[in-house]
C-alpha positions in Angstrom: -31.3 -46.4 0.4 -27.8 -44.3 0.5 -25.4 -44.4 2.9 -22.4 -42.2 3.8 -19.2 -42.8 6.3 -18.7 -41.3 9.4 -16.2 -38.9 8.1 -19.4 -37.4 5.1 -21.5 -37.5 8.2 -19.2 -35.0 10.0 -18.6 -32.9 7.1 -22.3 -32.5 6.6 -23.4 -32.6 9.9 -20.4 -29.6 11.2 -19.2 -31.8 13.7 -16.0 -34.2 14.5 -15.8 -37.5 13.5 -15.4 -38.4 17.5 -18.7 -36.7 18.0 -20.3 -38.7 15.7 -18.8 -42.2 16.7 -20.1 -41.2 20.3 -23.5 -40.6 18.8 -24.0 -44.0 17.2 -22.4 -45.8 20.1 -25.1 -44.0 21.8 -27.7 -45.5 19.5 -28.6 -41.7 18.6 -28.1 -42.1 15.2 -31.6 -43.4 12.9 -30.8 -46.2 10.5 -27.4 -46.4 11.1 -25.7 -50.0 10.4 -22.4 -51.7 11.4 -20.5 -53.8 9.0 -17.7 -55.4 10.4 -15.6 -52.3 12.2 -16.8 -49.9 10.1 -20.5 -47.8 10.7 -22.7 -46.6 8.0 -25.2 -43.7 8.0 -28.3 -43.1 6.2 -27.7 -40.1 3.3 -31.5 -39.0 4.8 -30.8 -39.5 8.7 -31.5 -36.1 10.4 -28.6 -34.3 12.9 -29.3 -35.6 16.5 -29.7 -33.0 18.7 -26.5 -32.4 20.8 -28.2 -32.9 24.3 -24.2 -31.8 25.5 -25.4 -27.4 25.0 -28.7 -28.1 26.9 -26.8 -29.4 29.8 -28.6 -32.8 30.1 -26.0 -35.4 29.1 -24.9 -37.1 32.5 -27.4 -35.3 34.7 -30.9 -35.0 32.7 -32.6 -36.8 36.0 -31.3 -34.4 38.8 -30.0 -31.5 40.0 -26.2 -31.1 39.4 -26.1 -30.3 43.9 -27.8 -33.3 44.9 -25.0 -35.3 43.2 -23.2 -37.8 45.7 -19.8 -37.4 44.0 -16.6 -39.3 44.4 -14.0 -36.8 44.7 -11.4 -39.6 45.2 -11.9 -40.7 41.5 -13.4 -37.7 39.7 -10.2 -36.9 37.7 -10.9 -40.4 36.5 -14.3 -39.8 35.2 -13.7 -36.2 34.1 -13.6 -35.2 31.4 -15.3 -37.9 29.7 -13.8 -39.0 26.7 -15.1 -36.4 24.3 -14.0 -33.5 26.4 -17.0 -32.6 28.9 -17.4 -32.1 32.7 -21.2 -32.1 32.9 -22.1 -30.5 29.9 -19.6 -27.7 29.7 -16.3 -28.2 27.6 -16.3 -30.4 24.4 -15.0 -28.9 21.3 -16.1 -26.9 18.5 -13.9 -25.9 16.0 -13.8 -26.8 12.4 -13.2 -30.0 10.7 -9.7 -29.0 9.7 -8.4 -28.2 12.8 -10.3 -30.7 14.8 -8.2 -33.3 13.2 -5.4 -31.3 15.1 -7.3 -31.3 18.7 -7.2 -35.1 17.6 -3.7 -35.4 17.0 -2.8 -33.3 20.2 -5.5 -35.9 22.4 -4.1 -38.5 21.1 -0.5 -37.9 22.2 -1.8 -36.4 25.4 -3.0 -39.9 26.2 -0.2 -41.7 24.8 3.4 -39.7 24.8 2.5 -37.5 28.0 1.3 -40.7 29.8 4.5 -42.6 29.3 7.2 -43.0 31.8 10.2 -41.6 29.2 7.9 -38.1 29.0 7.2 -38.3 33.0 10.6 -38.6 34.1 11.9 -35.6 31.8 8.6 -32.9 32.5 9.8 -33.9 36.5 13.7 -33.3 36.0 12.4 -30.4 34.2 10.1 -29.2 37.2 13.2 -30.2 40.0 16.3 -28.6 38.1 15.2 -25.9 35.4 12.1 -24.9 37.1 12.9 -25.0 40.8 10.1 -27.1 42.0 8.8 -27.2 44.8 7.8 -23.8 45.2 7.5 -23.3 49.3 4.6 -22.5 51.5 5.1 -19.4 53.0 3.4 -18.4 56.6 2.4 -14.2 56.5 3.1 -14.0 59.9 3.5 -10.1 59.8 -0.1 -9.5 57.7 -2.0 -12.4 59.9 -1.2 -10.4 63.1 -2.0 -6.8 61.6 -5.3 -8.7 60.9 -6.3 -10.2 63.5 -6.1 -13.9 64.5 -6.6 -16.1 61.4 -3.7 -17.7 59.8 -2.7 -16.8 56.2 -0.4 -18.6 54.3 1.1 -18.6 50.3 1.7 -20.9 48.1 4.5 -19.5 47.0 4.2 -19.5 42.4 5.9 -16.6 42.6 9.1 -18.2 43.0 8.5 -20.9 40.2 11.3 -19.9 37.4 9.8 -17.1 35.4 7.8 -15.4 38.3 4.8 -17.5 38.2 2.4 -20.4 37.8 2.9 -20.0 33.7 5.7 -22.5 33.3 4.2 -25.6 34.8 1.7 -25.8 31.8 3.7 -24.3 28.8 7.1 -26.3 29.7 4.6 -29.7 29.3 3.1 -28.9 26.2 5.9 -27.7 24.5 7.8 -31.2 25.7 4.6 -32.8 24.2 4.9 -30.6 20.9 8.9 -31.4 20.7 7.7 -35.3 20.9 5.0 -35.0 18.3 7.4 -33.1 16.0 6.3 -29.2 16.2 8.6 -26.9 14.7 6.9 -23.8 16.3 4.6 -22.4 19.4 1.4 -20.5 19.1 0.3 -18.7 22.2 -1.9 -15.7 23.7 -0.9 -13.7 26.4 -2.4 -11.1 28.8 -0.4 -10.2 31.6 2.7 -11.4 29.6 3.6 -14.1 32.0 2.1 -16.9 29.8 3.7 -14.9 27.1 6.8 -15.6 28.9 6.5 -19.1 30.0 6.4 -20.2 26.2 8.7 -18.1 25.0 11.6 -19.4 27.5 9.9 -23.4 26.6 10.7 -22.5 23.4 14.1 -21.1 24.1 14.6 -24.3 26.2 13.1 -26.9 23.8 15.0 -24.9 20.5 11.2 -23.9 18.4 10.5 -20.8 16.7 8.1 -18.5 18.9 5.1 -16.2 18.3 3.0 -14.5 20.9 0.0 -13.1 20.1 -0.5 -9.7 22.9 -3.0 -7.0 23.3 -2.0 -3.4 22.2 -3.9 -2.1 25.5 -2.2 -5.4 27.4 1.0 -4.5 26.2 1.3 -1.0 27.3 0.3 -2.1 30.3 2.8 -5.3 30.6 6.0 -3.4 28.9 8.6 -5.3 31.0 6.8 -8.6 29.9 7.1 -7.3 26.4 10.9 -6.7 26.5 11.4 -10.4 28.6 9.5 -12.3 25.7 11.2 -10.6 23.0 14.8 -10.7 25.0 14.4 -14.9 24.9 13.7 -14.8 21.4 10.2 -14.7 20.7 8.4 -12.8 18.5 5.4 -10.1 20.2 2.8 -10.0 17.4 0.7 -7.0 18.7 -3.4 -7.1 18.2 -4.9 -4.0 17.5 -8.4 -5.0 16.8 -11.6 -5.3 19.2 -10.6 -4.4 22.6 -6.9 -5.1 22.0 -7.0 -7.3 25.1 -6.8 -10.9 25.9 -10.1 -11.8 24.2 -8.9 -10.6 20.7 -5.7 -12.4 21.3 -7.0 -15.9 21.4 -8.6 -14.8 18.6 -5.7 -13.8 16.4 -3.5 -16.8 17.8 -5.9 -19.5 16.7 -6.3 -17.6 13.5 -2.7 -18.1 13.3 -2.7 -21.5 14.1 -5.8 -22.4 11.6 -2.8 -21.5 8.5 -0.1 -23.6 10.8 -1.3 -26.2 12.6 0.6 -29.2 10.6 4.0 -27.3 12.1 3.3 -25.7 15.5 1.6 -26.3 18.7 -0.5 -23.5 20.2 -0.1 -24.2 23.9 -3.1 -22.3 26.0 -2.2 -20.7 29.1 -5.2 -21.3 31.1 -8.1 -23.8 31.2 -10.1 -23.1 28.9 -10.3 -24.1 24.7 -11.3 -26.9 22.5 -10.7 -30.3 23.9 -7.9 -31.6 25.3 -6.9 -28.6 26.3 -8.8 -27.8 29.5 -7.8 -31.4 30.3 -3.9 -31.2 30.0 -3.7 -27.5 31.3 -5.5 -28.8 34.5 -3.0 -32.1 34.4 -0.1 -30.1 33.9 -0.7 -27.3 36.6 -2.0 -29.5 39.4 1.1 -30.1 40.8 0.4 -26.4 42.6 -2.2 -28.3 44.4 -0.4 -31.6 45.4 2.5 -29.8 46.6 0.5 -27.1 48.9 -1.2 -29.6 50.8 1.5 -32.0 51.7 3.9 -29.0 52.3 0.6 -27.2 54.6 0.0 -30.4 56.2 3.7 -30.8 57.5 4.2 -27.4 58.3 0.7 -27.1 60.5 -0.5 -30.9 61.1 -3.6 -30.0 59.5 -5.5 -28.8 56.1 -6.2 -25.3 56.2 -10.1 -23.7 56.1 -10.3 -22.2 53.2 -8.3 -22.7 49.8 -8.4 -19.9 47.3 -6.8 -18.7 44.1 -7.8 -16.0 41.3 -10.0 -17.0 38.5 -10.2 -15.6 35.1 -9.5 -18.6 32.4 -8.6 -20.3 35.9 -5.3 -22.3 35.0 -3.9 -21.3 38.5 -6.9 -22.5 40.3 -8.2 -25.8 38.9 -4.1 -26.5 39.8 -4.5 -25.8 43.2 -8.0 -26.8 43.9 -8.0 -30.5 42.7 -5.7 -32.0 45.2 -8.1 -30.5 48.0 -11.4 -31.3 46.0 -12.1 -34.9 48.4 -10.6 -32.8 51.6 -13.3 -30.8 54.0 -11.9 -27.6 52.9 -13.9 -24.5 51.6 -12.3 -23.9 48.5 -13.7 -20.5 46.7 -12.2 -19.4 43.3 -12.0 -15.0 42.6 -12.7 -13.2 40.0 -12.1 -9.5 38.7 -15.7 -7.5 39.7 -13.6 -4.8 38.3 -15.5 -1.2 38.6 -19.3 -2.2 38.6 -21.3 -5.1 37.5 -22.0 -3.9 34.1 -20.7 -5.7 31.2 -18.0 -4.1 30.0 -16.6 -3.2 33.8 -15.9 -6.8 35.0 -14.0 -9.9 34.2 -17.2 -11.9 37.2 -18.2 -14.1 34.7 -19.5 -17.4 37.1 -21.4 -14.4 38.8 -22.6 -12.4 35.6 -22.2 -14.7 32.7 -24.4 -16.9 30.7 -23.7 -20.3 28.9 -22.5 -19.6 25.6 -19.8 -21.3 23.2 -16.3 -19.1 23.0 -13.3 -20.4 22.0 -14.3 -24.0 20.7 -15.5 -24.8 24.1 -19.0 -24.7 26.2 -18.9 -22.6 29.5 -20.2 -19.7 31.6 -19.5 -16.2 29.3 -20.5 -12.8 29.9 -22.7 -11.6 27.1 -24.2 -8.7 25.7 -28.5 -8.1 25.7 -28.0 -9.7 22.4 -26.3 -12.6 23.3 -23.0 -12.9 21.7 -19.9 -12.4 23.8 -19.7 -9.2 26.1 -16.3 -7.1 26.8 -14.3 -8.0 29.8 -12.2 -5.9 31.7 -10.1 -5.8 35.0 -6.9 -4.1 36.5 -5.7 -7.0 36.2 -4.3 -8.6 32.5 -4.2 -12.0 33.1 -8.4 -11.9 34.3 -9.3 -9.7 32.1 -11.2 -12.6 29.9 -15.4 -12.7 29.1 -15.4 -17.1 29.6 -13.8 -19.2 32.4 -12.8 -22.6 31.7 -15.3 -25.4 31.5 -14.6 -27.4 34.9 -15.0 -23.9 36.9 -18.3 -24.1 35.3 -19.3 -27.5 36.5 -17.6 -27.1 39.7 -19.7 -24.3 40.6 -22.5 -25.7 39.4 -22.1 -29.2 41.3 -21.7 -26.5 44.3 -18.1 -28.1 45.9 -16.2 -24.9 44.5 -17.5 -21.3 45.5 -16.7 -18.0 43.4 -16.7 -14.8 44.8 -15.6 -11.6 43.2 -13.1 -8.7 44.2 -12.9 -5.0 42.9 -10.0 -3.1 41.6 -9.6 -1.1 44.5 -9.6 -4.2 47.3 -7.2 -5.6 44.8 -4.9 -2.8 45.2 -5.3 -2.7 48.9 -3.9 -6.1 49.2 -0.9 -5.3 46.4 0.4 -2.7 48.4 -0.2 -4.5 51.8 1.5 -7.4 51.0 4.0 -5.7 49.8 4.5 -3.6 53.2 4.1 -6.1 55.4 5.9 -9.1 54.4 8.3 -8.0 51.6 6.4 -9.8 48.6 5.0 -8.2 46.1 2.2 -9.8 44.5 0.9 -10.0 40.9 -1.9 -8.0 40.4 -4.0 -10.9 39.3 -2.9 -13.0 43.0 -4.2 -10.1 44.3 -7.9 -10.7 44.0 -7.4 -13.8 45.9 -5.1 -12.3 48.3 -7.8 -9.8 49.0 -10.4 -11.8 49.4 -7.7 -13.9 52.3 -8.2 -10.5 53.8 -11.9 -10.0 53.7 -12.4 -13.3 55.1 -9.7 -13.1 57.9 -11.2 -9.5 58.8 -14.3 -11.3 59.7 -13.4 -14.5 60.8 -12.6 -15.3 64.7 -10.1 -17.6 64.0 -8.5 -20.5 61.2 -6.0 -20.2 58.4 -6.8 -19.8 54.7 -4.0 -20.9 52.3 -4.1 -19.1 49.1 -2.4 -19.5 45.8 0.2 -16.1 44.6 0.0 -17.5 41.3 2.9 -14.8 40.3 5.0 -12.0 41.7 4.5 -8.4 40.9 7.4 -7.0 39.3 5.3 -6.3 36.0 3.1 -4.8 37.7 4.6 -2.2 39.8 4.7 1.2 37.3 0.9 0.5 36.4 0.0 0.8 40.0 2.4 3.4 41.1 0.9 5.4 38.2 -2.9 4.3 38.5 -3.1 4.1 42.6 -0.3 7.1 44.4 -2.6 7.8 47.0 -2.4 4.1 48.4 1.2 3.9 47.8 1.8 6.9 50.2 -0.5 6.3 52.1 1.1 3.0 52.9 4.6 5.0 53.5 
């Protein structure tokens, strides 16, 4: 009989060479043989099924809800090794670049993990980023609503105007540690877009941001900012000419330069590692709300709440509350109506599907590939979600709830009015969904996440919604 390596296995089986060392460790693998450190795979063996798309893996026995979890160590357990939370996440991209999702895991677990990188990401967050970012009481909008409590983590205030720099200021230190020359990113709202272009500024790489035509008329001032710290805006004209076709076009870009540049990924979502070190690198949102909400009110607040549309912002602030009893509830876009092609809802409306080299919830068309997204807002305005939404909602600790343009807008303009901040467009959602609760609620405080002020914002909805802004004069 003929046998192959594990590398021949993965090129004739389309999958990485980490997948495959999991399957024979897993016995999965018919015939296979060890000799000495080194496996050996029948020529004739057939593919094993990949039990990860059918969502069986860890949980084949029992439904995901009547899982006892240990919140205290689940950032311990997931992901697992090979990238999944339940069966969402993994990664599926091509041989080639898989040896660069390698590469990056590797150093992740290594570089980022040593105290040398640790000590310069936090005098990065203290003195260049101006961490911590505050907790801010809404004294002003909590009365005009009623009697609950609503406070703000306060992103807005993080250097560049929001949550964005907390993940793209530790991958780029990770890419200037593994060598990179350049960084590859998307950008929606422009404030990712942003975030990587002044890393790069900071850390001395060459710069290219892949943007939405449609996106960037909307986001002009973004435009200007990444090109005025020295980054170049590669427009995307085909598709939608939103965020979707600009993940698309950046990994393009980064299949042709991968042995150069880094693509850091703004939100949680991607090939393997990346959900993982987005989450990592953002969850200091989380950490510092609840010790700063604790001190300030001797207690953990109600409900915990963020916008989700890839859900960087969110998994950052929901994992330090994930053991606590708090309702935590994530928001998405329900943009115009629930029709595909109307809404960003897609942990109400999608489907599991692959996108993007990773497993999650997607919204689809009848024929099952990958539906149109849309929202007012840029930065949600995205068919997947990332993986550990996905299992989070499904395990039930998380809750997701959708908001429309319109109650969106109310709470853009209200904010702004009533307590002198003005929101991003994407906070917004959560903001009003702060409101909807605190409308109907007798009493209790809800904390949520302004993942980034509204500056870029501001002509849009002047232009798109006068009637609320006089109204509100």
């Amino acid at each position: 009989m003929k046998y192959i390596t594990v590398l021949e296995a993965s090129e004739k089986w389309g999958i990485n060479e980490r997948r495959v060392r999991a399957l024979l460790k897993e016995q999965r693998i018919e015939g296979a043989i060890l000799k000495g450190h080194k496996y050996f795979i029948p020529e004739n063996a057939p593919k094993p099924l990949d039990r990860r798309i059918k969502g069986q893996r860890l949980f084949e026995d029992s439904p995901l809800k009547d899982i006892n979890f240990d919140f205290k160590n689940y950032r311990k357990q997931f992901p697992t090794d090979d990238g999944y939370f339940g069966r969402y996440g993994g990664s599926f991209v091509p041989p080639k670049l898989q040896k660069a999702m390698d590469e990056i895991y590797y150093g992740y677990q290594t570089i980022a993990k040593s105290s040398k990188f640790i000590a310069e990401l936090r005098e990065i967050r203290k003195n260049y980023q101006g961490r911590p970012t505050p907790v801010y009481h809404c004294q002003n909008l909590s009365n005009y609503l009623g009697r609950v409590q609503i406070y703000l983590k306060r992103e807005d205030l993080n250097h560049g105007g929001a949550h964005k720099l907390n993940n793209a200021m530790g991958q780029a230190l990770l890419a200037k540690y593994l060598g990179k020359k350049k960084l590859i990113a998307e950008t929606g709202a422009g404030s990712h877009g942003s975030a990587v272009a002044m890393a790069a500024a900071y850390f001395g790489l060459k710069c290219d941001i892949y943007m939405g035509e449609v996106d960037m008329e909307k986001q002009a001032p973004n435009v200007k900012r990444i090109e005025v710290l020295g980054a170049r805006v590669v427009p995307v004209s085909f598709g939608t000419r939103t965020l979707k076709e600009a993940v698309d076009a950046a990994f393009e870009a980064y299949m042709t330069e991968y042995k150069d540049a880094f693509y850091v990924i703004g939100s949680a979502v991607g090939p393997h590692p990346y959900p993982l070190m987005v989450r990592d690198f953002q969850e200091v949102i989380g950490r510092e709300a609840k010790e700063q909400f604790l001190e300030m009110t001797g207690e953990l607040p109600d409900i915990v709440t963020a916008c989700v549309g890839g859900g960087s912002n969110a998994i950052g602030m929901f994992e330090a509350f994930l053991d606590e009893p708090v309702n935590i509830v994530g928001v998405e876009a329900m943009g115009t109506g629930k029709e595909i092609g109307k809404n960003s809802a897609t942990m109400t409306l999608g489907k599991e599907m692959v996108l993007h080299g990773f497993n999650s919830y997607v919204l689809q068309n009848e024929d099952g590939t990958a539906g149109d997204a849309y929202s007012i807002a840029s930065g949600l305005d995205y068919p997947g979600v990332g993986p550990e939404h996905a299992f989070l909602k499904d395990i039930g600790r998380v809750k997701y709830e959708s908001i429309t343009d319109d109650e969106a807008a109310e709470a853009f303009f209200l904010l702004s009015r009533l307590e002198g901040i003005i929101p991003a467009i994407e906070s917004s959602h959560a903001l009003a969904y702060a409101i909807k609760c605190a409308r109907n609620m007798k009493s209790g405080s809800i904390l949520v996440n302004l993942s980034g002020r509204g500056d870029k914002d501001m002509d849009f909805m002047l232009e798109k919604y006068p009637h609320m802004f006089l109204d509100a004069k």
